[in-house]
PARO-177923 format. One line per 3 residues: their letters; for each residue x, y, z of C-alpha. Coordinates in nm, 2 decimals, padded with zeros to 4 digits. Example, Ala and Ser with C-alpha at 12.3 -4.5 7.8 and 13.67 -1.06 7.14 Angstrom:
REM residues 2
as) 01.23,-00.45,00.78; 01.37,-00.11,00.71
***
This chain:
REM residues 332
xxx) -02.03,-01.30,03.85; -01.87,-01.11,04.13; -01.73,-00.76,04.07
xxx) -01.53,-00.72,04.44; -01.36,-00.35,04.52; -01.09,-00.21,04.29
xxx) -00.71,-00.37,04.34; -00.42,-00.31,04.21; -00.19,-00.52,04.05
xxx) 00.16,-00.62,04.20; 00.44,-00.47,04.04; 00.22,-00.27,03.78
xxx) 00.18,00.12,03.72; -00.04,00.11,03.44; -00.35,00.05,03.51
xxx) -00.33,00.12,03.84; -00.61,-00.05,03.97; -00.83,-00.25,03.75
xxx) -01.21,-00.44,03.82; -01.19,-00.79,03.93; -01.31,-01.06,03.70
xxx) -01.46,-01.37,03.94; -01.17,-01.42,04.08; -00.88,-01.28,03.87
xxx) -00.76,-00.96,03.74; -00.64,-00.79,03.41; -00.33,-00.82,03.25
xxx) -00.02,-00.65,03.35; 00.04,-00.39,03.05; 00.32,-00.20,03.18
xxx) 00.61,-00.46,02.95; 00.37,-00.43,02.66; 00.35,-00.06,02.72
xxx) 00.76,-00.01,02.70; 00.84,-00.30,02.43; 00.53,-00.24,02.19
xxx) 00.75,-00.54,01.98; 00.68,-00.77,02.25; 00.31,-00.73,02.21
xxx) 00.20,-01.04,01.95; 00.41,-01.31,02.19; 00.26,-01.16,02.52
xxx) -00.11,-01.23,02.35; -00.06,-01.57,02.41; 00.06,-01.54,02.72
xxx) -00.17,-01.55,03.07; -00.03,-01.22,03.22; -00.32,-01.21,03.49
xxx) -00.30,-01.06,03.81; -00.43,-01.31,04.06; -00.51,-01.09,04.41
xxx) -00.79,-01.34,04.52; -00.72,-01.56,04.82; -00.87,-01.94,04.84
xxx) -01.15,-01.83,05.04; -01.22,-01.57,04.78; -01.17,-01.84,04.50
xxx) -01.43,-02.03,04.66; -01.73,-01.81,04.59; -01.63,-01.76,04.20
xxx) -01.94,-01.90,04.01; -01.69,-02.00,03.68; -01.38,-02.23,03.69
xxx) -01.05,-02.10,03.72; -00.97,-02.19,03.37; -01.26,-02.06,03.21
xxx) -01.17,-01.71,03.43; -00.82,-01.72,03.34; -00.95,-01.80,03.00
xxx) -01.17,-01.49,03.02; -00.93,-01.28,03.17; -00.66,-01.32,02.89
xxx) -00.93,-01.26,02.62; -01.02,-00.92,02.78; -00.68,-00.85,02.81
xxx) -00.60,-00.93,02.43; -00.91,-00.67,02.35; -00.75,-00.43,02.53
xxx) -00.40,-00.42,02.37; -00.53,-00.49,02.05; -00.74,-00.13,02.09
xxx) -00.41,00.04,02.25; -00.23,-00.04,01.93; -00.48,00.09,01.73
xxx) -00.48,00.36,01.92; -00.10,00.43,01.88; -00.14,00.38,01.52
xxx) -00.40,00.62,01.47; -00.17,00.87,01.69; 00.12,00.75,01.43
xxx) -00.06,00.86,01.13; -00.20,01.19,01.27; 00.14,01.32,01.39
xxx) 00.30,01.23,01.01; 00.06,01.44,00.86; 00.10,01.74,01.14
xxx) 00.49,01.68,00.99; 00.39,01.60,00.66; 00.24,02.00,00.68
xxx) 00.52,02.16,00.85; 00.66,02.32,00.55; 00.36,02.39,00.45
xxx) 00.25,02.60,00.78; 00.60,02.75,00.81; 00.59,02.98,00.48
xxx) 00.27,03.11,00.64; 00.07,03.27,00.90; -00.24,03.21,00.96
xxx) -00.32,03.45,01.23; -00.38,03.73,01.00; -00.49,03.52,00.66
xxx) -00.79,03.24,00.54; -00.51,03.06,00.45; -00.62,02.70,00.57
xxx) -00.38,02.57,00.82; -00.50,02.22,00.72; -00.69,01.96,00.97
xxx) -00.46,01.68,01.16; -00.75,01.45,01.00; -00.70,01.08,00.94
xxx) -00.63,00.96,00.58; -00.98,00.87,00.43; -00.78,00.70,00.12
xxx) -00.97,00.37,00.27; -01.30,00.53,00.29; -01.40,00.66,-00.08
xxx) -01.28,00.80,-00.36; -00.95,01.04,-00.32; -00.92,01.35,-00.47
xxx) -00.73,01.54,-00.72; -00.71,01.90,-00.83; -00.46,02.08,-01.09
xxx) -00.47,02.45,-01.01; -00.32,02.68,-01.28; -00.12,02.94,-01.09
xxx) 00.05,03.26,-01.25; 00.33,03.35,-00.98; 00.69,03.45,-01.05
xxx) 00.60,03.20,-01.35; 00.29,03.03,-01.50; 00.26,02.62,-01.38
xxx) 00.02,02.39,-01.28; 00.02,02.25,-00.96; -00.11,01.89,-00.93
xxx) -00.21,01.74,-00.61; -00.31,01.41,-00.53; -00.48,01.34,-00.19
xxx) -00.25,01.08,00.04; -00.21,01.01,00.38; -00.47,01.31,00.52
xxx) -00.26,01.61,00.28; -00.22,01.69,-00.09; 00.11,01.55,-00.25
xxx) 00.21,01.80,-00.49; 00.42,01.90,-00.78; 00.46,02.16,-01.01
xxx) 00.44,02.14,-01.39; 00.60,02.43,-01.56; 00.40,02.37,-01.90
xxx) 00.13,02.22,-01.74; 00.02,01.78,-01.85; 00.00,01.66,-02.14
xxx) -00.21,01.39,-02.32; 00.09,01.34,-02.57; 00.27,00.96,-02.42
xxx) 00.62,01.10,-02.60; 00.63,01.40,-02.42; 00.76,01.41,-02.08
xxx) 00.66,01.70,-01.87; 00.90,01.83,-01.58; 00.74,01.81,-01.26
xxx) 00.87,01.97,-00.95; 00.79,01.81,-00.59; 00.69,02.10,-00.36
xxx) 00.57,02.05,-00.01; 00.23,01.88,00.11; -00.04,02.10,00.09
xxx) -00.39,02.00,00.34; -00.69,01.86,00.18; -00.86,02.25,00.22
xxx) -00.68,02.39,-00.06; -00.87,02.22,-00.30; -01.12,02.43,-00.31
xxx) -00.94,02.83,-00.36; -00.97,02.99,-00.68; -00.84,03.34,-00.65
xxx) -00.53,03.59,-00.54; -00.22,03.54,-00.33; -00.12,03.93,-00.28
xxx) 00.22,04.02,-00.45; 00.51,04.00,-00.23; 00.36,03.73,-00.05
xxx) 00.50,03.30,-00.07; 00.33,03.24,-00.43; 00.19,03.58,-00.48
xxx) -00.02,03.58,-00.81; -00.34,03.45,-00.93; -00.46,03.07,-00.88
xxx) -00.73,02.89,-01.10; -00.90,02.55,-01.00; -00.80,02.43,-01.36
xxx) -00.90,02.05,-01.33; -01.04,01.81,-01.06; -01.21,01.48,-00.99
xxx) -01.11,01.16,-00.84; -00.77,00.94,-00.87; -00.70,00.62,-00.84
xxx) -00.35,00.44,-00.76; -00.27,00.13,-01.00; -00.04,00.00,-00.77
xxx) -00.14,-00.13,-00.40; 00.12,00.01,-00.21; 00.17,00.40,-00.29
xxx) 00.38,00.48,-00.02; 00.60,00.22,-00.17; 00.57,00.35,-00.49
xxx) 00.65,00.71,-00.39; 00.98,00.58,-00.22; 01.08,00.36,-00.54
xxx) 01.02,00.68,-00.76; 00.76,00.60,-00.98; 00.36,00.61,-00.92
xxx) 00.12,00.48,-01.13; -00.22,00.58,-01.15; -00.55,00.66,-01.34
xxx) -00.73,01.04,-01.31; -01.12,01.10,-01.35; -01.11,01.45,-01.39
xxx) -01.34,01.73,-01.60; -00.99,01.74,-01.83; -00.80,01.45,-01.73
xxx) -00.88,01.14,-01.79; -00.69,00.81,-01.81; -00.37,00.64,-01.68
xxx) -00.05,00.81,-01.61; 00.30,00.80,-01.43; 00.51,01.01,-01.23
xxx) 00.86,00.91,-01.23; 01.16,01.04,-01.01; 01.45,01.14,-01.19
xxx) 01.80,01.18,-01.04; 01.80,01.56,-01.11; 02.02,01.81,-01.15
xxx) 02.30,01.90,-00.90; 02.16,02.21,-00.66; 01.81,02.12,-00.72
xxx) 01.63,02.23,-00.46; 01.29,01.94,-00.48; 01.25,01.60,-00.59
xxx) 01.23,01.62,-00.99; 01.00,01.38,-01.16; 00.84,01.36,-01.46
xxx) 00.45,01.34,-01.57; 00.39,01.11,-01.85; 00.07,00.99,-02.03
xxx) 00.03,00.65,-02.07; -00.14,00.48,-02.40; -00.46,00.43,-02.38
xxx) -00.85,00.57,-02.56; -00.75,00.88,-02.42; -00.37,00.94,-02.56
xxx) -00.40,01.28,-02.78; -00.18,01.50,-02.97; -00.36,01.80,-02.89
xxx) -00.26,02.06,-02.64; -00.52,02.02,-02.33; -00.39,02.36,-02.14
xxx) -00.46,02.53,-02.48; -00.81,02.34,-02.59; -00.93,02.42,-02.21
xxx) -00.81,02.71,-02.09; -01.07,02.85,-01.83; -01.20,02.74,-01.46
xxx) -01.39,02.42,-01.40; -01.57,02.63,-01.17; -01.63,02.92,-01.23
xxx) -01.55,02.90,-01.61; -01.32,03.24,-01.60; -00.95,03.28,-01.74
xxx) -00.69,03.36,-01.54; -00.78,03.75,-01.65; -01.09,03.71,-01.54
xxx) -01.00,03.58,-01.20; -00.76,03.88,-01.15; -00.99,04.16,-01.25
xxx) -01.29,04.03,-01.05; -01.11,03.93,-00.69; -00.84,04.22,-00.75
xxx) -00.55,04.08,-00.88; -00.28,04.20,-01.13; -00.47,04.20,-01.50
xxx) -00.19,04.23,-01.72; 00.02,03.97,-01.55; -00.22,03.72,-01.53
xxx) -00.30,03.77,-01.87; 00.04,03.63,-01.96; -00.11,03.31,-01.86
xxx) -00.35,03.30,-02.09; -00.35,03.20,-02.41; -00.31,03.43,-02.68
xxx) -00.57,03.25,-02.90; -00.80,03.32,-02.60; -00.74,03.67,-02.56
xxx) -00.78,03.73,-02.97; -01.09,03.55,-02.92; -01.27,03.80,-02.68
xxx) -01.10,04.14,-02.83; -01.26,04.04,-03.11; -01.60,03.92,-02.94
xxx) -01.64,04.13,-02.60; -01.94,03.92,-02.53; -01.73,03.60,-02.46
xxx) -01.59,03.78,-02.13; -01.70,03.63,-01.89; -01.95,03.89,-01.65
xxx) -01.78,04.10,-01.36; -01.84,03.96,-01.02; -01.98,04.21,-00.80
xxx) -02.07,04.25,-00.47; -01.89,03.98,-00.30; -01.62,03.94,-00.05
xxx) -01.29,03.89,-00.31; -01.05,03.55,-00.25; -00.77,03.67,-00.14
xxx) -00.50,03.50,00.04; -00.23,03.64,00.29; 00.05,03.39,00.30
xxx) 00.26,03.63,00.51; 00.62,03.52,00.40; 00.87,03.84,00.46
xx) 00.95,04.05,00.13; 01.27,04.02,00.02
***
């Protein structure tokens, strides 16, 4: 095969110049470039830029054909990995959006905070996470969040799930949270977006029950089974219409029947730290946090429990650099 100089294609800006092929040249992209829609009908068509003259044609070692043939099969590589491309740019710029709430309450410049990676979604790639952290702010809730999309779709449960199918547990939407906030167990200072003490309460893997979540979030209601240290089994979340000046999305978290359906109180039966097995107490005293507030998140039972038996406390943590977060949102 000949490879003559670089030339560029009549009429074309993009690319500029491109390597002959025997005796013909790539495809014009710049149409494909400005009507993306116009891409699966140009496939089949032989946009090649022809530049060789006859006397060039006659030292071309293929047919014409089988070049033009060539040519069009190259070209149908290469805008088949520029719409991949744009795809993957697609995806990475919703979840920079997906985040911007997110990023806005906080500043990062003077915090650990994570900002959260633009990372592509691995939800094809493995198992997706889950992780309920228990969080004693201006109230106690539980914050569940389900990896989507490269981010953590979140809600809020004031009195936390429940394995009980009859009972329907408020859950507020909150913003998309990145995949990095998994892993903090400790104190948001007081003053600051969330101030107050934050326990990894439950996590594992999820899994949807329906093969289109994104179409499931839209329609309000997504199905899917938890394989947590606590949770376990299938469940729902299902968008309600709300109240008038609610501020988020309201859904509701309910159990659905299966070996797992109990009557039992989970947030009371389990109280402490998947990983670190402390109560919220606990948490507070050892990374500097408000004791007597965050004991309000605890349950009573609990508390009785270690008055009465000091050595059920769990040991101080010394000696090491205390989680604490600076969110940064101005005091009001």
């Amino acid at each position: 095969m000949i490879f003559p100089a670089l030339a560029t294609c009549p009429g074309t800006s993009w690319p500029k110049a491109v390597p002959r092929t025997g005796c013909d040249q790539r495809a014009q992209f710049d149409n494909l470039k400005a009507q993306p829609r116009a891409v699966p009908s140009a496939l089949h068509g032989a946009l090649l830029c022809h530049v060789a003259s006859s006397g060039a044609s006659a030292r071309c070692k293929v047919p014409k054909v089988a070049a033009q043939r060539a040519g069009i099969a190259i070209g149908r590589v290469h805008q088949l990995a520029w719409l991949l491309s744009i795809v993957a740019y697609e995806r990475m710029s919703r979840i920079g959006m997906s985040l911007r709430e997110y990023r806005k309450k906080r500043r990062f410049d003077i915090s650990p905070e994570p900002k959260g990676k633009e990372q592509l979604t691995r939800q094809s790639k493995g198992k997706l996470a889950f992780v309920v952290q228990k969080h004693r702010a201006t109230a106690l809730h539980y914050d569940l969040r389900l990896e989507w999309g490269g981010v953590m779709l979140s809600w809020a449960l004031p009195k936390g799930p429940s394995y009980d199918p009859s009972v329907k547990r408020l859950s507020m939407q909150v913003e998309d949270h990145p995949i990095e906030y998994n892993k903090f167990e400790g104190i948001i200072p007081a003053g600051e977006y969330g101030g107050g003490t934050v326990m990894i309460w439950d996590r594992g893997t999820w899994t949807p029950e329906t093969p289109d979540v994104d179409a499931a979030l839209k329609r309000g209601e997504l199905k899917f089974s938890l394989q947590g240290q606590k949770l376990r089994g299938s469940w729902v979340l299902v968008r309600t219409q709300g109240r008038p000046g609610d501020a988020k999305p309201v859904w509701l978290m309910i159990k659905h029947r299966d070996e797992w359906v109990s009557t039992e109180d989970i947030t009371e039966l389990a109280p402490r730290s998947v990983i670190s097995n402390r109560l919220l107490v606990e948490i507070a005293r050892d990374e500097g946090g408000d004791m007597r507030r965050a004991a309000d998140g605890d349950p009573p039972s609990e508390l009785k429990k270690i008055i009465e038996d000091p050595k059920l406390l769990t040991p101080a943590r010394r000696g090491r650099t205390k989680a604490v977060w600076h969110s940064k949102r101005p005091v009001h």
